[in-house]
C-alpha positions as CSV (number, residue, x, y, z in Angstrom):
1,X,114.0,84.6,101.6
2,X,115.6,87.8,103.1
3,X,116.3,89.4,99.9
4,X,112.3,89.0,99.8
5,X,111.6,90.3,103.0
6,X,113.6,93.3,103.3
7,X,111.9,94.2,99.5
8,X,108.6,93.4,101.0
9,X,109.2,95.2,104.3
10,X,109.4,99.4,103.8
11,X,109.5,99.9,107.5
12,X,109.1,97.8,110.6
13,X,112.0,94.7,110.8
14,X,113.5,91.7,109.7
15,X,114.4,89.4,111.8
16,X,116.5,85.6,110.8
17,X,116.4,83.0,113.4
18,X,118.2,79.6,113.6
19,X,116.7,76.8,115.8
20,X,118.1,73.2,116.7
21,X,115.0,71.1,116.7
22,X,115.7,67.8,117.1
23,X,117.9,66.2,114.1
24,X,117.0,69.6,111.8
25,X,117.7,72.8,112.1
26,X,115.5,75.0,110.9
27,X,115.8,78.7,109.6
28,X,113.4,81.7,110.0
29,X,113.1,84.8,108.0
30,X,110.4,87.0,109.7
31,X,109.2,90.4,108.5
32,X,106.6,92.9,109.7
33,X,106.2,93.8,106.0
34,X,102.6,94.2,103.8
35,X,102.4,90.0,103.9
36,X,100.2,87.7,101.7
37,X,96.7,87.1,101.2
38,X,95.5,83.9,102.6
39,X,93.9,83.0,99.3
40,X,97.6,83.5,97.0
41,X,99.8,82.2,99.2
42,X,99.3,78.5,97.5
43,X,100.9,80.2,94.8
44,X,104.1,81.6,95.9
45,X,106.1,77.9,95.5
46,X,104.5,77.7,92.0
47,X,107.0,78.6,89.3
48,X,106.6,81.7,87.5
49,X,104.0,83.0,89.4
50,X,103.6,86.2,91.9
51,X,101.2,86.7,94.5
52,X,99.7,89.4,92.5
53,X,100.0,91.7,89.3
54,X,100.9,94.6,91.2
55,X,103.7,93.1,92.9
56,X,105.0,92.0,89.3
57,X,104.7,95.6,88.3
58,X,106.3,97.0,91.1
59,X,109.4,94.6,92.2
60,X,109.6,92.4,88.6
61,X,111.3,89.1,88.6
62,X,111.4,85.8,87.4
63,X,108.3,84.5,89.9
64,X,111.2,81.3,90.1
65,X,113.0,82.3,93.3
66,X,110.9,80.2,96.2
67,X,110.4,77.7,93.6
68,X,114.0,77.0,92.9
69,X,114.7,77.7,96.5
70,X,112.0,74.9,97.9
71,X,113.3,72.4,95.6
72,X,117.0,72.9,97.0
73,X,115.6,72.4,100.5
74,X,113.7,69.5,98.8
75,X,116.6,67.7,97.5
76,X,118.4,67.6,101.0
77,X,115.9,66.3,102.4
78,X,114.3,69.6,104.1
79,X,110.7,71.5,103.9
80,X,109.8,74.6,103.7
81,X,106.3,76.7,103.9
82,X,105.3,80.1,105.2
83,X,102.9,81.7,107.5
84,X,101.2,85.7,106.5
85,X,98.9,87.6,107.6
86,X,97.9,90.3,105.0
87,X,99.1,93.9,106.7
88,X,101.1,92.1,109.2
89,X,104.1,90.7,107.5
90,X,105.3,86.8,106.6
91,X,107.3,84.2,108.7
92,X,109.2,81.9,105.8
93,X,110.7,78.9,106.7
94,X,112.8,75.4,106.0
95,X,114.1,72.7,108.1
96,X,117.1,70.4,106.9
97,X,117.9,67.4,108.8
98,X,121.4,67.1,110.2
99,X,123.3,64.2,109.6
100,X,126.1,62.6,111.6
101,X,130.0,63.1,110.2
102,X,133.0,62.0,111.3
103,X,135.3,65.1,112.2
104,X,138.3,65.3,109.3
105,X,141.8,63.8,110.3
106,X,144.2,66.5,111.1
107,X,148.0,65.2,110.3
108,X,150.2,65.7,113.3
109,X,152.9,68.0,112.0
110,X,156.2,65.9,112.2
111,X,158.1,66.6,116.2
112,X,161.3,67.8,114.4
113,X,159.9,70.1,112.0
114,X,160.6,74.2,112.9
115,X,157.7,76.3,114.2
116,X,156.5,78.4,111.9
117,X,153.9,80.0,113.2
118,X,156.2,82.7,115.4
119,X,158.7,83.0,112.7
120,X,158.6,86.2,110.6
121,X,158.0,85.2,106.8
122,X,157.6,87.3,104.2
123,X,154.2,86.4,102.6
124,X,153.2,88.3,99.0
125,X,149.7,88.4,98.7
126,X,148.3,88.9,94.5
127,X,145.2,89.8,93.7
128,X,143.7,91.7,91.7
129,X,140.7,92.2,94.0
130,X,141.4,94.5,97.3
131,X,138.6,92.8,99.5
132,X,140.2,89.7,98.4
133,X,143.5,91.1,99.5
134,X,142.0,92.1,102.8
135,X,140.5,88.5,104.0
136,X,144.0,87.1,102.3
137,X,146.1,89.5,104.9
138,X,143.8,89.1,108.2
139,X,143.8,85.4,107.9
140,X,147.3,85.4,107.3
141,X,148.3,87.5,109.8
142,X,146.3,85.5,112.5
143,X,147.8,82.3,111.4
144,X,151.7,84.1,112.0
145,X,151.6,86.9,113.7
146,X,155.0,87.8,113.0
147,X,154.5,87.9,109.4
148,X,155.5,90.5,107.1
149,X,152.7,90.5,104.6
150,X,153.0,92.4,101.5
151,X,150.3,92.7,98.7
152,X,150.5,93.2,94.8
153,X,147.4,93.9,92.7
154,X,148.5,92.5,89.2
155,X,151.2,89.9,88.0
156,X,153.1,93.4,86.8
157,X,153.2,94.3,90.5
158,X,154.4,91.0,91.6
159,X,157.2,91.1,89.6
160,X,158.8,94.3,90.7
161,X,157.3,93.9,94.2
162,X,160.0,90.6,93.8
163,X,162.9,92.3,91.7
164,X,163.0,94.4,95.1
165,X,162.7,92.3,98.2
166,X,163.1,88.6,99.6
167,X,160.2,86.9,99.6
168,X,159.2,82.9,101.5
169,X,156.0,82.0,99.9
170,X,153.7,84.1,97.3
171,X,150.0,83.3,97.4
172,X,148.5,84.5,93.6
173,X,144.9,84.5,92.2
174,X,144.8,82.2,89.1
175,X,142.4,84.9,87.4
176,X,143.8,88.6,87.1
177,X,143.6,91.0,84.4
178,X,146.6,91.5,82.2
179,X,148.9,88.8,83.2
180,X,147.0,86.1,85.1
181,X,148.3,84.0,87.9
182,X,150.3,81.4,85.8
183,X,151.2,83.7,83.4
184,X,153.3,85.6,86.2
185,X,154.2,82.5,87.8
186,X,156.0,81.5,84.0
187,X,157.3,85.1,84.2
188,X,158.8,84.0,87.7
189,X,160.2,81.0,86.8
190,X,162.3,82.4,84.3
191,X,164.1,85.3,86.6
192,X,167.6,84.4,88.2
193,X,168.1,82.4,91.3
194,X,166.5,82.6,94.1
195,X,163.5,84.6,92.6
196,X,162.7,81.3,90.3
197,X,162.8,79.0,93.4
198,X,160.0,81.0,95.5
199,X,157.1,78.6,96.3
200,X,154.1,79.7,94.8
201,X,150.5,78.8,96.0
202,X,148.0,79.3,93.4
203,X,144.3,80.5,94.5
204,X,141.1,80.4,92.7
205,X,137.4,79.5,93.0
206,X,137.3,77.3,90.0
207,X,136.2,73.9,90.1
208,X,137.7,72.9,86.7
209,X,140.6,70.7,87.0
210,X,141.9,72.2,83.7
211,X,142.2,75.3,85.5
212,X,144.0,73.5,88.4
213,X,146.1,71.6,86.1
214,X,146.9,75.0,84.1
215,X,148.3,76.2,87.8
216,X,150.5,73.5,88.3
217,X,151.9,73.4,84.6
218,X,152.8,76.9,84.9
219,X,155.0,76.1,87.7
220,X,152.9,77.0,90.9
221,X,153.5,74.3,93.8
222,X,149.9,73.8,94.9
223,X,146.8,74.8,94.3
224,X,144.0,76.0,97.3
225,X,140.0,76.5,96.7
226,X,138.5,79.8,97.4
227,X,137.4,81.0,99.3
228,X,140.2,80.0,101.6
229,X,139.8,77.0,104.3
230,X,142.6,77.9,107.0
231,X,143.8,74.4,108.0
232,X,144.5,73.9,104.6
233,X,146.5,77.4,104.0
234,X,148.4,76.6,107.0
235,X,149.4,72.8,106.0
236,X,150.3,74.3,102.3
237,X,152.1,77.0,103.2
238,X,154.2,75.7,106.3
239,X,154.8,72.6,103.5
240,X,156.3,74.7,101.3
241,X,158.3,76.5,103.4
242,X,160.1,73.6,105.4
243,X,160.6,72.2,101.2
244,X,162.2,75.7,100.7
245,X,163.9,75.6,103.8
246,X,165.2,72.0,103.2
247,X,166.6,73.0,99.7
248,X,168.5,75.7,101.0
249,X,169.7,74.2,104.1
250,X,169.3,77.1,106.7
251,X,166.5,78.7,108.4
252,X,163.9,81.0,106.6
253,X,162.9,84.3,108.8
């Protein structure tokens, strides 16, 4: 619907608004843009169909967008229509109902375990994608503050970045060109104590649980879903680090 409007719209504004009405909440995507005749807006839900031939010639497309996107709205439950006035822009809309959840169970950390949130660990970031790398190092760093986060680019990187320094916890993409994630994690596994022993947290956006499985069997200690939820960075990573702490019997930081 915005991608839409703003194509529609070559000067004026687009506005979104998001309303609580009720049990719904309903989203608006207003534009002051060349709108829809009255008599072809019955077709703009339609599947493969434009409001005209010109617009077809001029922007292309599949005429399935609205379509596909009204029977999304349709399947939780929502609605959706639209309001134009030829010359004066388009008001598109959907409401979804809100349902009632129960708020997730947070696990009370245990009263003897360390604080780790002031301590300063030494966090390795891979990625092979540098916005990824950015989001990766803010949310860290607002988790611990007194982190010292370094990132690598590649599995290659990774390697020498560990050959060099002391790392607590590495936090690697599963898919990277060259040497993916558990193909440097192997690599890792095989270098001399303590390198071998570094808890590794595997990331990816995958869904398979091959891939996850792959993770695991190359050695990695967990597995997270991108993008990243923080609660569940924060309960891996503070897990692995009282394990590693545990193992070697003093204090990381």
């Amino acid at each position: 619907m915005i991608d839409n409007a703003f194509k529609f719209t070559s000067q004026g504004e687009v506005r979104l608004r998001v309303t609580r009405q009720q049990d719904a909440l309903q989203f608006e995507v207003i534009d002051s843009g060349s709108g829809i005749p009255a008599e072809l807006q019955e077709h703009i839900f339609k599947r493969f169909e434009h409001a005209d031939q010109a617009t077809l010639r001029q922007f292309g497309g599949t005429g399935l967008g609205l379509a596909i996107s009204k029977q999304l709205v349709s399947l939780f439950g929502g609605t959706m229509g639209l309001e134009s006035t030829l010359g004066k822009g388009s008001r598109f809309w959907f409401r979804m109902p809100l349902q009632a959840c129960e708020a997730p169970d947070v696990p009370a950390s245990p009263t003897d375990a360390p604080d780790l949130g002031n301590m300063a660990i030494r966090l390795l970031l891979v990625d092979d994608n540098p916005i990824n790398l950015q989001v990766a190092r803010f949310m860290c760093q607002s988790i611990w503050p007194q982190a010292h986060i370094t990132d690598a680019n590649s599995g290659a990187q990774c390697l020498a970045l560990l050959a060099q320094s002391p790392f607590d916890v590495v936090l690697m993409d599963m898919f990277m060109p060259g040497m993916s994630g558990p193909q440097t994690c192997q690599s890792i596994r095989q270098q001399p104590a303590p390198v071998c022993h570094i808890p590794i947290i595997g990331l990816t956006a995958s869904t398979h649980a091959q891939d996850r499985a792959t993770c695991l069997d190359a050695g990695m200690n967990e597995v997270l879903s991108k993008p990243m939820d923080k609660h569940q960075l924060v309960t891996a990573v503070q897990k692995q680090l009282r394990r590693s702490m545990a193992e070697k019997g003093n204090h990381v930081g």
